[in-house]
C-alpha positions as a Markdown table, in Angstrom:
| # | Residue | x | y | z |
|---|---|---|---|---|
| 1 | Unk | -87.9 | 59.3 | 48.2 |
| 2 | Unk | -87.6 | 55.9 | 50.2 |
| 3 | Unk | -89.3 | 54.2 | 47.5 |
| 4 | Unk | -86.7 | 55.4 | 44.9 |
| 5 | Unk | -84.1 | 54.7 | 47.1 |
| 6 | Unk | -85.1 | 51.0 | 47.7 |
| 7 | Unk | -84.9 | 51.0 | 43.4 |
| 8 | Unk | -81.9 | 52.1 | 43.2 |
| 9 | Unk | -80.7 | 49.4 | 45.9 |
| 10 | Unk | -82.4 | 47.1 | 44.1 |
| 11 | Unk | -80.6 | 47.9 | 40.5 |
| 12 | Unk | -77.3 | 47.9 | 42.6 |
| 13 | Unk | -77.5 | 44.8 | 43.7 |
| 14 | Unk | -79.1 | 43.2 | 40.8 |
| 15 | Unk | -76.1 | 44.9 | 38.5 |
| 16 | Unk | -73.8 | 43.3 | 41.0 |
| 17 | Unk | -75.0 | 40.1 | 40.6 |
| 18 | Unk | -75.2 | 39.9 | 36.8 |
| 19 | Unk | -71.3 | 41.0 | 36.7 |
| 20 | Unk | -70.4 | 37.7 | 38.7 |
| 21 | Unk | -72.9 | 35.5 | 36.5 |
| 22 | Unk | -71.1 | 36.9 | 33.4 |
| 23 | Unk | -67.0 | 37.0 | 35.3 |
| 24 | Unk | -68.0 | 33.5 | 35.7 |
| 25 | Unk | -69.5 | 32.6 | 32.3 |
| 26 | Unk | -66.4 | 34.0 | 30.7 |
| 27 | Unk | -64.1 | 32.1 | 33.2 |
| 28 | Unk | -65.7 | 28.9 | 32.6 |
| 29 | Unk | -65.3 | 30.1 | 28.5 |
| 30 | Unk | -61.8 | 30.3 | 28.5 |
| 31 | Unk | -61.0 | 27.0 | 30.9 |
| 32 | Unk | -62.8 | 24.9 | 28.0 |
| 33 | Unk | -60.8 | 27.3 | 25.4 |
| 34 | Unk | -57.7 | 26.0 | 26.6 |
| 35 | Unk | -56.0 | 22.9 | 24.6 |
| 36 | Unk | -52.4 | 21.3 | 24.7 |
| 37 | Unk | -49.7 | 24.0 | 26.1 |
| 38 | Unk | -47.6 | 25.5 | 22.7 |
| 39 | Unk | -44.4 | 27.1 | 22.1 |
| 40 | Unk | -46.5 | 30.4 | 21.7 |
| 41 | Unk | -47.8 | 30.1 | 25.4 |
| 42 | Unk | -44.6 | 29.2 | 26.8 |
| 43 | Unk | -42.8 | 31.7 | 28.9 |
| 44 | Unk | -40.3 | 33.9 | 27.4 |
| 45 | Unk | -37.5 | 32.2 | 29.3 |
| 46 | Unk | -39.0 | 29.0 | 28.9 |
| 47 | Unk | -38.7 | 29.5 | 25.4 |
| 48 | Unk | -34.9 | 31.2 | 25.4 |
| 49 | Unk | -33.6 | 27.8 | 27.7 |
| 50 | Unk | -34.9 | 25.9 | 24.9 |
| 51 | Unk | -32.9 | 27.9 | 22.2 |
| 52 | Unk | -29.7 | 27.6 | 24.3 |
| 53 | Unk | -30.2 | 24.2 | 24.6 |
| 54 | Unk | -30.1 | 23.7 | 21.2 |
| 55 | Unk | -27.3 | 25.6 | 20.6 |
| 56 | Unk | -25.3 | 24.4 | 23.1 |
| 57 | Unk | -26.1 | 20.7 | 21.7 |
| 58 | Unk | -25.6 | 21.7 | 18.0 |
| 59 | Unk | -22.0 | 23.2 | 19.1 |
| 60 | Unk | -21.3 | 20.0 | 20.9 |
| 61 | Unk | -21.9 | 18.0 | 18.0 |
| 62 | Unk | -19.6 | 20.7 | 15.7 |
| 63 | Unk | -16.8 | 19.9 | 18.3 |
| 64 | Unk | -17.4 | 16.2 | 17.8 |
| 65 | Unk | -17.3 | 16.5 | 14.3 |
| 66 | Unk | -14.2 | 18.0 | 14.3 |
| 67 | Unk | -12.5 | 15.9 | 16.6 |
| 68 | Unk | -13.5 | 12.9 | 14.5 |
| 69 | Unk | -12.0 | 14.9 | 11.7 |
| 70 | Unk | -8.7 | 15.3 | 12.9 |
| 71 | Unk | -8.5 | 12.0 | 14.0 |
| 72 | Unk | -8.8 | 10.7 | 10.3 |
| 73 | Unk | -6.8 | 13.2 | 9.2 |
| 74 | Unk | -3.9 | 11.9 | 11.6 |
| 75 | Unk | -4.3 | 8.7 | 10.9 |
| 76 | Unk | -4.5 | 9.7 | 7.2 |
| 77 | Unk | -1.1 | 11.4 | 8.0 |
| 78 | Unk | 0.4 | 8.3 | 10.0 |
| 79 | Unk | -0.1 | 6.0 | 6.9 |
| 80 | Unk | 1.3 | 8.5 | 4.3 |
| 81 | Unk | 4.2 | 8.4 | 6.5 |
| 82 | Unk | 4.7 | 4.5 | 7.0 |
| 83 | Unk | 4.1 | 4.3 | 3.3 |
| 84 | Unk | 6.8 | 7.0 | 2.1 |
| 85 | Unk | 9.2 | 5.4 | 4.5 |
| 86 | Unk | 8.6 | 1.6 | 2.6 |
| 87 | Unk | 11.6 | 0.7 | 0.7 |
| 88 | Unk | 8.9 | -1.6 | -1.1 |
| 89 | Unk | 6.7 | 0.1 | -3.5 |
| 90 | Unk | 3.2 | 0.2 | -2.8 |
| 91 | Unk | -0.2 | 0.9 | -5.9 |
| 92 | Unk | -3.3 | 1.4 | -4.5 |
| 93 | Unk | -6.5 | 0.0 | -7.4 |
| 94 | Unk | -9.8 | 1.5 | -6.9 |
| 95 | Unk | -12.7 | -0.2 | -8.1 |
| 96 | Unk | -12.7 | 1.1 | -11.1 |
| 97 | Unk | -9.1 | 0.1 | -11.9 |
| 98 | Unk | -7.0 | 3.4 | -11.7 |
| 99 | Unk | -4.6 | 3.9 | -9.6 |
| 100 | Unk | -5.4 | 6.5 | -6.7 |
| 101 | Unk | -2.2 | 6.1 | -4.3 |
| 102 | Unk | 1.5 | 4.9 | -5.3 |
| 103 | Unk | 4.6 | 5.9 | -2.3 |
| 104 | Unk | 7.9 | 6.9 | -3.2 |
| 105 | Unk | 9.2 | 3.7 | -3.9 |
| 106 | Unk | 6.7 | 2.4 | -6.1 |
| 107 | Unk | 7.1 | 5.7 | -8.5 |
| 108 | Unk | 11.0 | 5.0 | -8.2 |
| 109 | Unk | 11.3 | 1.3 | -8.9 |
| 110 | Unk | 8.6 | 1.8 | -11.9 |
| 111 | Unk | 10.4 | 4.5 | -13.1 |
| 112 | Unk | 7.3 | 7.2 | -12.9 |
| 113 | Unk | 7.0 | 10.6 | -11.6 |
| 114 | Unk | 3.3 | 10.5 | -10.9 |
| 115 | Unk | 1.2 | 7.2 | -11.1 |
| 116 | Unk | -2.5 | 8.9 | -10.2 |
| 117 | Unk | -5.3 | 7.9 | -12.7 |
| 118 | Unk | -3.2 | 5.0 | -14.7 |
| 119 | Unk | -4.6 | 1.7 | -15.0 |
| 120 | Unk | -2.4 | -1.9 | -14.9 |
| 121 | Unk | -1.9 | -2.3 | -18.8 |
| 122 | Unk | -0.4 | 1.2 | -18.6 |
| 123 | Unk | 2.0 | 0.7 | -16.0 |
| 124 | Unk | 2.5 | -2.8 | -17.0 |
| 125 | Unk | 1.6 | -3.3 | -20.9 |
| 126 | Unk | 5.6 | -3.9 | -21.7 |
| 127 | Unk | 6.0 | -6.5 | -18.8 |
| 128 | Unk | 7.0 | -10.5 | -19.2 |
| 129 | Unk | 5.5 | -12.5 | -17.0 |
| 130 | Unk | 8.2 | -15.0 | -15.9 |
| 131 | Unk | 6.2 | -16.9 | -12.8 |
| 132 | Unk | 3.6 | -16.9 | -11.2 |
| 133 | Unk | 1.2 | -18.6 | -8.4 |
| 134 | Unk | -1.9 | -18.3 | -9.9 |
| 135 | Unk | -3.7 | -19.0 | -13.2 |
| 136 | Unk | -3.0 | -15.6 | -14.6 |
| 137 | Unk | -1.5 | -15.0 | -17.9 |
| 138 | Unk | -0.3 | -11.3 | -16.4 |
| 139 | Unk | -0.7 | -8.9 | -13.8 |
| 140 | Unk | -3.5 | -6.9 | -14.8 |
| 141 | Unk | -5.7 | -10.4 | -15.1 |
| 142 | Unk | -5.1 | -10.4 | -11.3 |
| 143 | Unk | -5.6 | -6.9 | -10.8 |
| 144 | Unk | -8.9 | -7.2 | -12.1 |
| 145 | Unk | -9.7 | -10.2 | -10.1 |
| 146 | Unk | -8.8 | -8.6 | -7.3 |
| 147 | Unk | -11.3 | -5.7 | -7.8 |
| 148 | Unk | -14.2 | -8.0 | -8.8 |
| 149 | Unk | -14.4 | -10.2 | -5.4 |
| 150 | Unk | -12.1 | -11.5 | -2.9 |
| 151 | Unk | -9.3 | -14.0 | -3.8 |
| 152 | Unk | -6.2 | -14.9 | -2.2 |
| 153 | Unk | -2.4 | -13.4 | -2.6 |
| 154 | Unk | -1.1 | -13.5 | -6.3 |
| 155 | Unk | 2.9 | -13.7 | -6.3 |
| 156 | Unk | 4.4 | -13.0 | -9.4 |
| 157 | Unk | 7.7 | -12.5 | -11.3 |
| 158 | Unk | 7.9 | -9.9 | -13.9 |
| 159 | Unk | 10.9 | -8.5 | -16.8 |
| 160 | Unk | 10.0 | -5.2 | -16.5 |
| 161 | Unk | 11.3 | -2.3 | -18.5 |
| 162 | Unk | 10.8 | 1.6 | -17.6 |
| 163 | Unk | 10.1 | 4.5 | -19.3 |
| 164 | Unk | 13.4 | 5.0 | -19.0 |
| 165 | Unk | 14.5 | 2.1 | -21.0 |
| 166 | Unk | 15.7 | 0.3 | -17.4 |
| 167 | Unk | 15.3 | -3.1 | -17.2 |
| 168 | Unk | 14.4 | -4.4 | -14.1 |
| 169 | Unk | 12.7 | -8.1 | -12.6 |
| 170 | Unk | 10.3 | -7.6 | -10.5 |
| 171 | Unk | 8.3 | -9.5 | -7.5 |
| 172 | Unk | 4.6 | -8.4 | -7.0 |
| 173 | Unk | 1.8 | -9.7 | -4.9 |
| 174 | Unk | -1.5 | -8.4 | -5.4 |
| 175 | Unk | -4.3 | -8.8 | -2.8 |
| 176 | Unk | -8.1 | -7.5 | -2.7 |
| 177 | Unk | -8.4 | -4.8 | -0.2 |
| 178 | Unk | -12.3 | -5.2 | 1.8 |
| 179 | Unk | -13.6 | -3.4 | 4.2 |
| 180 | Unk | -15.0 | -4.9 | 7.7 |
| 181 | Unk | -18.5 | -5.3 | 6.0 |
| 182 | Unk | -16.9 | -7.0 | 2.8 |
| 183 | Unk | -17.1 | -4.1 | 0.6 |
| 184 | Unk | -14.8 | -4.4 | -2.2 |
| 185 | Unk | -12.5 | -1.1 | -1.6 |
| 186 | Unk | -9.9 | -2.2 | -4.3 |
| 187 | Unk | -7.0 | -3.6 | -4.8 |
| 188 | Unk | -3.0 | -3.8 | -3.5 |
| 189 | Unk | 0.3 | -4.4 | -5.3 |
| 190 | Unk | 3.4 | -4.8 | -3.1 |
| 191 | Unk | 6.5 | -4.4 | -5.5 |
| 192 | Unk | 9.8 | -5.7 | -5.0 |
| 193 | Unk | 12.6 | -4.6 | -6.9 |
| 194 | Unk | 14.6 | -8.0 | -7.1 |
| 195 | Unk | 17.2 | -6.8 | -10.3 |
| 196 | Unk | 20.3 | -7.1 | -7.9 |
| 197 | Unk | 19.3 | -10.5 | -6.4 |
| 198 | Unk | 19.0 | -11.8 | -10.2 |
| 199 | Unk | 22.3 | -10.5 | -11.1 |
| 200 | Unk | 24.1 | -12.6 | -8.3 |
| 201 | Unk | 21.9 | -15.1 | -8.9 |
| 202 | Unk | 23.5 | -15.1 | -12.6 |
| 203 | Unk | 26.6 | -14.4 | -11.4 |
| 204 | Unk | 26.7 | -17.2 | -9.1 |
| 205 | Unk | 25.6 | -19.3 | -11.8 |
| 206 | Unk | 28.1 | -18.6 | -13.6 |
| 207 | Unk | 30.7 | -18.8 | -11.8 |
| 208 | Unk | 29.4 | -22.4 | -11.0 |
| 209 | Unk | 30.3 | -23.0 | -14.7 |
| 210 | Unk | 33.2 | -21.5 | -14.6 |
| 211 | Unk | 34.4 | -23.8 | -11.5 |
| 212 | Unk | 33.1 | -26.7 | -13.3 |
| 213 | Unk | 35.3 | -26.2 | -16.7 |
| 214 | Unk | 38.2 | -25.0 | -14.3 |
| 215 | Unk | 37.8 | -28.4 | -12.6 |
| 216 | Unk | 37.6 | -30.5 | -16.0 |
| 217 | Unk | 40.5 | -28.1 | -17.7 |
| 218 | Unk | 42.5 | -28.7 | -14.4 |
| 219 | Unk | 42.1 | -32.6 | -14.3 |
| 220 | Unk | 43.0 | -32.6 | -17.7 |
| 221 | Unk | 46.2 | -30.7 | -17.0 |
| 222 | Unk | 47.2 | -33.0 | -14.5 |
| 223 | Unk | 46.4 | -35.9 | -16.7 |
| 224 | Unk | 48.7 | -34.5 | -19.3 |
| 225 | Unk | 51.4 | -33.8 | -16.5 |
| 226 | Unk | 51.3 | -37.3 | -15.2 |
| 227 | Unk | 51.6 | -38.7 | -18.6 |
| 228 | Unk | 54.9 | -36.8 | -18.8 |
| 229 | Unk | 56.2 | -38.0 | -15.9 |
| 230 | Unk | 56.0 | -41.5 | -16.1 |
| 231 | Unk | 57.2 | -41.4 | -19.3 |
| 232 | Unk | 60.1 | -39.4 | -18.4 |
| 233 | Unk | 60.3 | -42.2 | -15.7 |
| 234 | Unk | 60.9 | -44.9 | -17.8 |
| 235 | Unk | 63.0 | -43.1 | -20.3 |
| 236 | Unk | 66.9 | -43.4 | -20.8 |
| 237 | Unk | 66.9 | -41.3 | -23.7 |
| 238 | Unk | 68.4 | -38.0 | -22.9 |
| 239 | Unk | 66.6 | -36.0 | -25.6 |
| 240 | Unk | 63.7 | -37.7 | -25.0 |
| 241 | Unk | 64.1 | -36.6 | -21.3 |
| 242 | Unk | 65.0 | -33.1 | -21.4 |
| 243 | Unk | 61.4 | -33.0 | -24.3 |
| 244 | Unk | 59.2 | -34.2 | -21.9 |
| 245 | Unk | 60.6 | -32.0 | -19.2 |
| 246 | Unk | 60.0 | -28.7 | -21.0 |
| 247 | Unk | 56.5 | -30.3 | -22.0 |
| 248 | Unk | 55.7 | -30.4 | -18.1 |
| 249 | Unk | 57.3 | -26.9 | -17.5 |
| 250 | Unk | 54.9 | -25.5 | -20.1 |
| 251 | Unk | 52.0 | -27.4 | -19.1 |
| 252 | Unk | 52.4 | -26.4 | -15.3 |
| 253 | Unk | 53.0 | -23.0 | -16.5 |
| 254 | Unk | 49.8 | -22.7 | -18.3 |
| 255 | Unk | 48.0 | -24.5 | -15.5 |
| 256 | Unk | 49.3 | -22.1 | -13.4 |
| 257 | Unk | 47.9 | -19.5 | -15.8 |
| 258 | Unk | 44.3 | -20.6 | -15.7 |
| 259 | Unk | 43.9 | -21.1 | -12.1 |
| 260 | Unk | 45.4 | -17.2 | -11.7 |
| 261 | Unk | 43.1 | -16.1 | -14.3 |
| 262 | Unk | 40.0 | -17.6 | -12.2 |
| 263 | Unk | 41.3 | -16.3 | -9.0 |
| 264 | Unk | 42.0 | -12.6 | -10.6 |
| 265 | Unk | 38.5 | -12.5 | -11.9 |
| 266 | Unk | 36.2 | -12.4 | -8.2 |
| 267 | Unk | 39.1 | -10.4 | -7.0 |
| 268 | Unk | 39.4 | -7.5 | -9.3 |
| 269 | Unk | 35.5 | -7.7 | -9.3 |
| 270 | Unk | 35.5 | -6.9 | -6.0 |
| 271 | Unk | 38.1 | -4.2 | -6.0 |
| 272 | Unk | 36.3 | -2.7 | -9.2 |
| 273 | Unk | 33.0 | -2.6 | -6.6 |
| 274 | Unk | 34.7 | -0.8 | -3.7 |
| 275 | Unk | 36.2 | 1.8 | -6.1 |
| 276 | Unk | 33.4 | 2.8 | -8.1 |
């Protein structure tokens, strides 16, 4: 009995030992088994803190976004606004040559309801060029100029007629629109409606004739008049004298006629402009 006793004690302890020798051959297994830490061996909440991270980052950039958003759109508004308010007219080019923005003005003085999608020879095929700064032959020449690379203001003067059979002069200036890199982004007509200037321009004209043929007819008047008198003067002849008496009554009376005629004119202008 001792002697299987000191067996068994034996295959106890020997059992023991070979379970440390193999806990420490697996231990030593698995510490060479390990690599570079993954997203599989995180922690569970290590791995939800990265999620909300990115969340919170994507909804940060969402809010950026949209802030940038309505910023353009208010300036977008802003512009809209100046430009409706313009008593000038205003056509936007783009670089392919139709038009993609005209304000209120511009549709008004070119007698158009819409101008979107038209190119310049059809808004301005039946236009007469009557000055210009440049080289161009018309507008649409320096339209196209403008869209091809950057050159400097173009002023010109234009007969215009409408749709509407409306004839009107025009003053344009068309200028290449870049952005700050020097990208071509199209090109800008500023349109003045200058009819009314023209007119009293004309008017003024005229009336410069008219005062210098009322001057003439005037001196010739009192030529005529003075002739009269010295002859009446020198003349003993009652006849004679009481003829060339009724020749001065008639000529100052139709001096007198002309000069009222020339002041009536501006005058019942004028009153025909308060009136209506």
């Amino acid at each position: 009995m001792a002697l299987g006793l000191v067996a068994a004690i034996f295959a106890f302890v020997m059992g023991l030992l070979m379970m440390r020798r193999l806990r420490r051959s697996l231990m030593e297994e698995a510490s060479l088994a390990e690599g570079p830490p993954t997203l599989e061996r995180f922690p569970l909440h290590t791995y939800h803190a990265v999620i909300q991270q990115l969340k919170q980052q994507k909804h940060e950039l969402q809010s950026e976004q949209q802030i940038e958003r309505r910023r353009a759109k208010a300036l977008e508004n802003i512009s809209a606004a100046v430009l409706s308010n313009l008593s000038s007219g205003v056509v936007f080019f783009t670089p392919n040559g139709l038009i993609r923005q005209a304000n209120g003005a511009a549709k008004r003085i070119l007698g158009f309801a819409s101008l979107s999608g038209m190119n310049a020879a059809e808004v301005f095929g039946n236009a007469t060029l009557l000055s210009a700064s440049g080289s161009y032959t018309d507008i649409a020449q320096a339209i196209q100029a403008g869209l091809r690379a950057k050159t400097p203001a173009q002023q010109m003067a234009l007969r215009y007629v409408t749709p509407g059979k409306e004839e009107r002069i025009l003053e344009i200036t068309v200028t290449s629109v870049h952005s700050p890199a020097g990208e071509i982004l199209g090109a800008a007509c500023l349109i003045n409606d200058q009819t009314e200037v023209s007119q009293i321009r004309s008017q003024q004209a005229l009336r410069g004739e008219m005062s210098a043929e009322m001057a003439l007819e005037l001196r010739n008047s009192l030529t005529t008049i003075s002739g009269y008198a010295q002859q009446l003067a020198v003349s003993n002849d009652a006849e004679l004298a009481q003829q060339l008496a009724a020749d001065i009554a008639a000529e100052a009376a139709h001096l007198d006629h002309t000069i009222g005629g020339f002041l009536l004119g501006p005058r019942a202008e004028k009153v025909l402009n308060e009136f209506g």
